[in-house]
N, C-alpha and C positions, 0 to 999 in steps of 0.2 A: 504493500500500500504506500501510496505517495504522505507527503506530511497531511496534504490538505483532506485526505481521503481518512488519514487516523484520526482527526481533532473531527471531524465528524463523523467518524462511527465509534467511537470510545465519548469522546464528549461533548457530541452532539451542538456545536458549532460550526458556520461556513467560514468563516473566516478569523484571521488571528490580532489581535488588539496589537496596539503601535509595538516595534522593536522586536514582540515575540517571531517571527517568521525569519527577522536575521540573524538573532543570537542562533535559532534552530539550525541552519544554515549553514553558519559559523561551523558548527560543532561538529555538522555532518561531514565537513571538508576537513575534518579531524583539527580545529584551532583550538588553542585554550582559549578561557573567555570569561570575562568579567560583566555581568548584569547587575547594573544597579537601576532598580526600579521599584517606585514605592510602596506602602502597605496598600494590595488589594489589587496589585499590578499585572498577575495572572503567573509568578515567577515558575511555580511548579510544573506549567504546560512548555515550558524553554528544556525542560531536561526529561522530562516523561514522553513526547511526543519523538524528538530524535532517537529512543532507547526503546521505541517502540517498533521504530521501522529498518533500527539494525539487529540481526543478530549478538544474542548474546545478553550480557545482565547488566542494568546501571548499579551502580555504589550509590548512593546515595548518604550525606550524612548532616547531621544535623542533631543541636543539643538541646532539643525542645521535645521530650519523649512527648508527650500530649498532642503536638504537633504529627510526628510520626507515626501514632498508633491512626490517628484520623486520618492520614494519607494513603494508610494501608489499608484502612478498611473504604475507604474511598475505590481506591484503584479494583481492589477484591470485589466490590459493587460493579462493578464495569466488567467485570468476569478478566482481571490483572492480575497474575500470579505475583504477590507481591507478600514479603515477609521483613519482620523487623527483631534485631538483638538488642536486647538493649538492659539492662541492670539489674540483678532480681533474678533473672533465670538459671535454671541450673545446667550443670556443662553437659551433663546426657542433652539436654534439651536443643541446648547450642551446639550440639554436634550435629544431629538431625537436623536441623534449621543448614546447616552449612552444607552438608551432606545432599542438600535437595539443592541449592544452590549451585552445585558444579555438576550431578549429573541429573536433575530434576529440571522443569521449565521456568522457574521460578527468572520473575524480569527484572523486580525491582528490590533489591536486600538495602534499607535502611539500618544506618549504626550510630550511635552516641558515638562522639569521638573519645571516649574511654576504652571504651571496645578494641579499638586499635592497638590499645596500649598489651593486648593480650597476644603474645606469640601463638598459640595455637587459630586466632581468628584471621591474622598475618597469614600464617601458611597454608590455609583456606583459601585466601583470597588468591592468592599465587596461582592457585589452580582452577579458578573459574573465568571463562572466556568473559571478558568485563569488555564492553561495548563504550560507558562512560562513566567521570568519577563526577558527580553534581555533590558540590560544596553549602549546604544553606547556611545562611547567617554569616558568611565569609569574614563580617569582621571580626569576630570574634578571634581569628589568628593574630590581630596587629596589636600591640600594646598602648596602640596610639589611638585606640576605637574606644568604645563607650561600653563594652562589654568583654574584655580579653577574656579568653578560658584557655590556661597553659594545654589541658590535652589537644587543643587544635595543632598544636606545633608538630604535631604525631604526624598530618596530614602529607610530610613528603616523603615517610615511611611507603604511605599508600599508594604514592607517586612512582615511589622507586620500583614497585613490583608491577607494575604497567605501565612501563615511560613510554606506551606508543599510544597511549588510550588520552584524547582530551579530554582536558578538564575543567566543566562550569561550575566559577563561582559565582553566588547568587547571596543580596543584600539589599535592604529595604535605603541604605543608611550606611552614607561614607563621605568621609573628607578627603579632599584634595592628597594628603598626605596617607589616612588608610586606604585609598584607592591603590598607590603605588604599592604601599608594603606587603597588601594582600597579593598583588602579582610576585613579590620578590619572594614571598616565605613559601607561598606555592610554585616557585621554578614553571614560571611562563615562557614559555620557549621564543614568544613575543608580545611585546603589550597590545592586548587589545580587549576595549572596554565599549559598551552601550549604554548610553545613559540617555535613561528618561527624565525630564525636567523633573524635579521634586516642585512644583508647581501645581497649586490644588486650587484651580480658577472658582469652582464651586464653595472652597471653604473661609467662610468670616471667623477669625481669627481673632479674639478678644481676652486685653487682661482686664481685670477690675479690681482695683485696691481695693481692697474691703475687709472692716472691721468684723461686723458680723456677716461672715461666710453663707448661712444656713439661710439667711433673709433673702440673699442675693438668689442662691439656687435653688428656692420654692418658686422664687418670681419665673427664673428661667424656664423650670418645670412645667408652667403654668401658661408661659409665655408663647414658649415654640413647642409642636405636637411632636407627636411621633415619639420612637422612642431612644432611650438616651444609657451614656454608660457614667457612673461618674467613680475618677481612683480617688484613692488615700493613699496613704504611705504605709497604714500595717493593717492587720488584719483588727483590731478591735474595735477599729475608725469604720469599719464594713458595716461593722452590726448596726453602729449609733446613727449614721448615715441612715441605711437603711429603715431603721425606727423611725427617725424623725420624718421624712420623708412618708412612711404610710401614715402617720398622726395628722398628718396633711391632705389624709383621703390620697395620696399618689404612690400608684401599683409600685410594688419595690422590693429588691431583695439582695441579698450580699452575696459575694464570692468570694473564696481567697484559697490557699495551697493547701490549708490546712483539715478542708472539708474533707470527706469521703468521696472517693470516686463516683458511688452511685447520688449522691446529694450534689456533687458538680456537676454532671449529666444534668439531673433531674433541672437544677435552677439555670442553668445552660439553653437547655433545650426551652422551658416557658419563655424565656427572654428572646429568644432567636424567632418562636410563633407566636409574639406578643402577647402572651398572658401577660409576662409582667413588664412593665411598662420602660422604668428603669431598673438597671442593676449597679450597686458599688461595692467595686472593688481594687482590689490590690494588682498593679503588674502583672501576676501570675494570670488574672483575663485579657483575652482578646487573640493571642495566638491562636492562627488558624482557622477564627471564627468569623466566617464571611458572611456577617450580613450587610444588605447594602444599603438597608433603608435606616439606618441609624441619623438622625437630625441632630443631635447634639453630643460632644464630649465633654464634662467639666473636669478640670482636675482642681483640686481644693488642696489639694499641696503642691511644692513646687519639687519637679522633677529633678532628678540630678545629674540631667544633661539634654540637650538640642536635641541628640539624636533621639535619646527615650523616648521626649515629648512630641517629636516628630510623629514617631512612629505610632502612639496612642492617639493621639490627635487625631492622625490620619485613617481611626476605624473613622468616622464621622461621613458621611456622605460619598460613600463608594459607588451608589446611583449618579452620580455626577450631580444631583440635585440638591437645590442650595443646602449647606446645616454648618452648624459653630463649633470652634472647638474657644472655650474656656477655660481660663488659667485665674485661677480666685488667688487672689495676693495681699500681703499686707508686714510691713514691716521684722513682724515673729519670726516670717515663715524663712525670710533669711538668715535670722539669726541660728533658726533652727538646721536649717542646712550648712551654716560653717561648722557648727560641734557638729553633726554627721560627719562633716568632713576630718575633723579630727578625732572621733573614733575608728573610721575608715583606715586609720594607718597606727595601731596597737605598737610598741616601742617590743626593740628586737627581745628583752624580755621576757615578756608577755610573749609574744610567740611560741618561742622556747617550752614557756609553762604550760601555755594550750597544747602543744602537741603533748608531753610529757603526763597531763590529764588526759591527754585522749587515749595514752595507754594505756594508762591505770584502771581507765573506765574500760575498757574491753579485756582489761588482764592480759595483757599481752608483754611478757620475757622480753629483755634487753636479748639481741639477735633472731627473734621469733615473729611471725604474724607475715611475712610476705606473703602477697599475692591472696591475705583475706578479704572477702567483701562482707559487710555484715549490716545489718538495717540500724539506722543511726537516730535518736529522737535527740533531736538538739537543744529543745528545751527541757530535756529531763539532764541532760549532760552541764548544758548552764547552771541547774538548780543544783546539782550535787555537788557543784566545784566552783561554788557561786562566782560566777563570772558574766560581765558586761554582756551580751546575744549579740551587739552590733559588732562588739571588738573581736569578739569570736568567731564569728562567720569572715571575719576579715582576716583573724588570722590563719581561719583555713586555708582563706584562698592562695596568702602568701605558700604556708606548707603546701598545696595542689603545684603551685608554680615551680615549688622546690626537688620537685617529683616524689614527696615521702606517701602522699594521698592523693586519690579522688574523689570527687563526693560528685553524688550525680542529683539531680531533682528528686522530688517526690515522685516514686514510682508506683502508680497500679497497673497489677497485672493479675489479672483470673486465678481459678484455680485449675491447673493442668495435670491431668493423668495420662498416663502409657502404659499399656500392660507390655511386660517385658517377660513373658514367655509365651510358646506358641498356641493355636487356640484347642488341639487335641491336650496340650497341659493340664490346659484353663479346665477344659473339659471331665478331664480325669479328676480334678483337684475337685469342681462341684460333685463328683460322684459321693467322693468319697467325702465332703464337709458340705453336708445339705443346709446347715445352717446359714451359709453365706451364698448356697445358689440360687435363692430370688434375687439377692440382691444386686449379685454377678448380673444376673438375665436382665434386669432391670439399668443397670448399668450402661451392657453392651446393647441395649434395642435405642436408649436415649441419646448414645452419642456415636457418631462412624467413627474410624479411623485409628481409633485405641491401641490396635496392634502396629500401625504405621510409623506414629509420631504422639509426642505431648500435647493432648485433645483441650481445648478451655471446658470445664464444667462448672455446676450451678449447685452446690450444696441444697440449696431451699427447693431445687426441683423435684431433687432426688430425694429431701427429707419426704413434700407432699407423695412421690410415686410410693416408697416404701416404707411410709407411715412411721415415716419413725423421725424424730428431731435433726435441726442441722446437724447439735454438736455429737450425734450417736451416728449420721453419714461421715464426718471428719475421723471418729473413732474408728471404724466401720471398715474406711481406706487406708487410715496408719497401723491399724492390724494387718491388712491384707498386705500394704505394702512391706512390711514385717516378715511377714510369710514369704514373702521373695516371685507376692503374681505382679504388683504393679510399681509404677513408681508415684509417686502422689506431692504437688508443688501447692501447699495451701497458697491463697491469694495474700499478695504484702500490698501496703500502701504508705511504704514508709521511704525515705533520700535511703542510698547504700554507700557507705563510705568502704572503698576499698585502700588497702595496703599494699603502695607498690614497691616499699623497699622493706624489711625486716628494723625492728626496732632501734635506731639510731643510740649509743652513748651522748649522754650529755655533752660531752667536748667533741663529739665528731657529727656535732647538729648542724649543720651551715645552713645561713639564712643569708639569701642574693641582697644585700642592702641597696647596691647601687640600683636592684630592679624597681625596690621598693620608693626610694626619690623621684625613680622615674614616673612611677604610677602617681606618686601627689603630684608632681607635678601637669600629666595630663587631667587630673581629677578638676584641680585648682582651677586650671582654665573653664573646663566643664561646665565648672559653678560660675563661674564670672561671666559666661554666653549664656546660662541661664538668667541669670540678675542682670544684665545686658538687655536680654528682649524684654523681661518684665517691666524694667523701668526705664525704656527705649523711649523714645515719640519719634522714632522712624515707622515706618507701614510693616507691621507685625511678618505680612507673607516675605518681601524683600529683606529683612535682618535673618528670617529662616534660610531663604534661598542666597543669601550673601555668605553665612554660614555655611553650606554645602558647596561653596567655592563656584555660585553661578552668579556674577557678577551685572552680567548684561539687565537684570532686570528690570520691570517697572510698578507704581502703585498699583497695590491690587486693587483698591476703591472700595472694600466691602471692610474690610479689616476696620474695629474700633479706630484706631488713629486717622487712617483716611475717611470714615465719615464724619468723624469731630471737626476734620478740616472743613472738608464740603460745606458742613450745620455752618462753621462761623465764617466761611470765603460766603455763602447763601445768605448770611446774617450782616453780611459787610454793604452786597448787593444791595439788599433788601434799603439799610440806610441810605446807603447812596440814592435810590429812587426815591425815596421818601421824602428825603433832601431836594430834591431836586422839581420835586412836585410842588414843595412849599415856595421854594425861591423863583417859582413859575409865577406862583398864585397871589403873593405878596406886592409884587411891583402894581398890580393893578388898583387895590381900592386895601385898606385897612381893615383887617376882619376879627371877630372874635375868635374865640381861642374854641365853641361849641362848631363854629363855622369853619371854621379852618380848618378840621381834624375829619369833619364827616366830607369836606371838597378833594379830600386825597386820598386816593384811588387802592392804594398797595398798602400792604402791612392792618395790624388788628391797629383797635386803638391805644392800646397799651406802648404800643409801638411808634406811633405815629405822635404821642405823646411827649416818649422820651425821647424822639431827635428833635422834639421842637424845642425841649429844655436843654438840649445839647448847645443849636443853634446858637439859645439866647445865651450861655455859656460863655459860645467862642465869640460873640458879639457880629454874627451873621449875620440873624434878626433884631429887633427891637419893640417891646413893648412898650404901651401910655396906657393909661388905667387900664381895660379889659381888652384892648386891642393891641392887634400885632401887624408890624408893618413892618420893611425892610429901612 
């Protein structure tokens, strides 16, 4: 099939939105290639559509598991053999998933770039005909982006085991500077980049200093329809939001990383088919989640970078039809982002001590624990070794950069079984333990596959089929898998911190310091283009697009600051007409002040009042008892 003949029988499109058909292009004449195109920009269809019409499997990677699990069951929908590894899984499981991968049809294998980090996933990959390597989030490699994550550094590993295979990376969100870096750390064999304007003609663009926050964003609420997303900066800021907001009769409800899998879906989903109206929440919403009729974005805290707020701003009117994005501001809100800013970077120290706690907390032997992954509750690890959460999560990431850890997101993943013997086994075994062969039969008729690969099951289905309780199904499977019929992966939905080096000595801990200056100091700037646009009186869209290194631009006209202009250049006019009717009207005969106000034509009379006191001010006009004459 040709490109144009897949995008319309996979996704039901005739034609391809700006840029996409030449990045596709690009890629097919085997170039590396850099897309930068904004949030809602179509990026997925540049790297699915070309891996569809060659032989063979894309890589795809990407550090957004939420992101990933949705792509796959997207593509799966479309009848796409597509699978994803990703943190949480156990290595039988990953062997199968890979296994299918080099001699199965499977197209599209998604990975966390931790994954990488695993020599047996390495020499998997070695061996599967790999058609192309699509890079999401690309900036995430540059330490000069708004999001560095040291395992993306992994990514020329992946390079090296197919340096004939091109390679797109893809990104909502880059500067002039992480455009380069991301070509260089990925070894571009020549630069060549696409870029779509980061220019959103549709979106007015408004900050509002404001004292009381909540007053402003019931008005907006209220103001403009449809419906709307608004962030916080933590999760407890969801709930209050949320509250205040139905106290107001306005449909509403919160989201953050900390929910359950099936309680994200559930308020996910009413948000996306408009039951509820608005949702707030935390950063962790909006990846991936395309809807288009969104009219408003508020954020009520201030971001901690251009590019963040770019990108959440930009869910806002993906219809191309008019909607806001709002940035609620007031003096606090800076202040409170410079101390983030100085918890952001924990003294080498404190470092030190965090790691040193993080072993004590998993008991893990000075020289022991490489290569463990283990589910990580972060705030039960703050509360035991009472320490800061902001300074902690930062000093992980330094230790991630240092290669002693990884830490990946919150991961849900189902519960998966595989029976690991054959089915005359299975068979003999229910002969002879009747006790467990309804449950067996009941098992095998609910789900295919069981003998092939690690199957997702439904504890609650299975409690209702054979009458008996979830936690007596969970018991039910860790007997049998006991007995040696199955393998049995309860479901997790916890981050997985993995150990990539064995337990470091105190004196042979190295901490990169000079990485660490380097990161304040791009953080530093971050905040100062954030308080930059906030307290700009330049046209909100142009300090963004000046930002993203497009220089050429011009007033967007809808943006807060360009219509204040308009109101008071319109407000200037207005005067001037006003003025100019009176000093008409005057030379003729001497009139009252009742008379004179209803003979001119423009303006209320509130208006038409005040230039006539202006006039007599600047000694234009002149009055004698109740009359006015030039």
């Amino acid at each position: 099939m040709t490109i144009h003949e897949t995008l319309s029988h996979y996704w039901g499109h005739n034609q391809f939105r700006p840029l996409q058909e030449d990045i596709i292009n690009s890629v097919l004449e085997g170039n590396d290639a850099l897309a930068l195109m904004p949030t809602g920009g179509g990026k997925s269809v540049c790297f699915q559509v070309p891996a569809m019409v060659k032989p063979g499997i894309c890589i795809v990677v990407s550090p957004l598991i939420a992101l990933m699990k949705d792509q796959v069951e997207n593509l799966r929908s479309k009848g796409i053999e597509a699978v994803s590894v990703i943190s949480g899984m156990g290595k039988r499981e990953i062997d199968i998933l890979l296994d299918n991968c080099i001699y199965g049809h499977t197209k599209f294998l998604y990975l966390s770039p931790e994954r990488l980090l695993s020599e047996l996933v390495r020499e998997r990959i070695r061996h599967m005909n790999v058609n192309l390597i699509a890079i999401d989030e690309a900036h995430c490699i540059s330490q000069w982006g708004y999001d560095f994550r040291p395992p993306y550094l992994q990514l020329i590993e992946l390079r090296a085991l197919h340096p004939n295979v091109p390679v797109l990376a893809l990104t909502a969100t880059a500067t002039e500077r992480v455009v380069n870096d991301i070509q260089e750390k990925l070894a571009f064999r020549k630069p060549n980049v696409f870029r779509k304007s980061f220019e959103r003609k549709n979106l007015s663009y408004v900050v509002a200093n404001e004292e009381n926050k909540f007053r402003k964003l019931f008005a907006i609420a209220r103001k403009v329809g449809g419906t709307g997303i608004v962030y916080v900066r933590n999760r407890r800021e969801t709930q209050e939001v949320a509250r205040r907001l139905s106290q107001q009769g306005i449909s509403s409800d919160f989201y953050h990383a900390g929910l359950d899998s099936s309680s994200r879906s559930s308020k996910q989903e009413a948000w996306k088919n408009n039951q509820t109206r608005i949702i707030a929440a935390t950063n962790a919403f909006g990846m991936g989640i395309d809807k288009p009729d969104v009219r408003f974005v508020v954020h009520l805290d201030l971001p901690e970078s251009l590019e963040a707020y770019y990108q959440e701003a930009g869910r806002a009117g993906r219809d191309e039809k008019k909607a806001f994005a709002v940035l609620l501001y007031n003096t606090s809100d800076r202040l409170q982002l410079e101390k983030r800013f100085e918890l952001s970077f924990p003294p080498v120290e404190e470092i030190r001590q965090t790691y040193h706690c993080l072993c004590n907390y998993f008991q893990i032997a000075y020289g022991a624990g490489e290569g463990l992954s283990l589910e990580f509750d972060i705030a039960d690890f703050c509360s035991r070794f009472k320490l800061d959460a902001i300074k902690t999560v930062n000093a992980l990431k330094f230790l991630e950069h240092d290669g002693y850890i990884a830490l990946s997101e919150s991961v849900y993943l189902p519960s998966r079984v595989q029976v690991v013997i054959n089915s005359e086994e299975l068979y003999s075994f229910q002969i002879s333990n009747a006790a467990y062969d309804g449950f067996i039969k009941t098992l095998l008729r609910s789900y295919g596959g069981l003998f092939d690969q690690f199957t997702p099951i439904r504890e609650t289905d299975l409690a209702k089929r054979t009458a008996q309780s979830r936690q007596e199904v969970g018991e039910t499977l860790k007997k049998l898998e006991e007995l040696g019929l199955l393998s049995y992966l309860p479901q997790t939905d916890k981050p997985q911190l993995l150990f990539l080096k064995a337990r470091a000595e105190p004196q042979n801990l190295i901490i990169d310091v000079k990485y660490i200056a380097d990161r304040k100091q791009v953080m530093q700037k971050q905040i100062e283009a954030v308080i930059g646009y906030a307290e700009s009186d330049a046209c909100r869209s142009r300090t963004l697009l000046s930002y993203f290194d497009e220089t050429e631009s011009h007033d967007c006209g809808v943006c807060d600051v360009c219509i204040e202009r308009k109101r008071q250049s319109n407000a200037a006019d207005l005067t001037d007409q006003i003025s100019n009717e009176i000093l008409q009207l005057l030379p003729a005969k001497h009139m009252l002040l009742d008379e004179l106000v209803s003979s001119v034509k423009v303006g209320t009379e509130m208006q038409r009042i005040e230039v006539i006191r202006n006039l007599l001010d600047a000694g234009k006009i002149k009055s004698q008892g109740e009359k006015y004459y030039l």
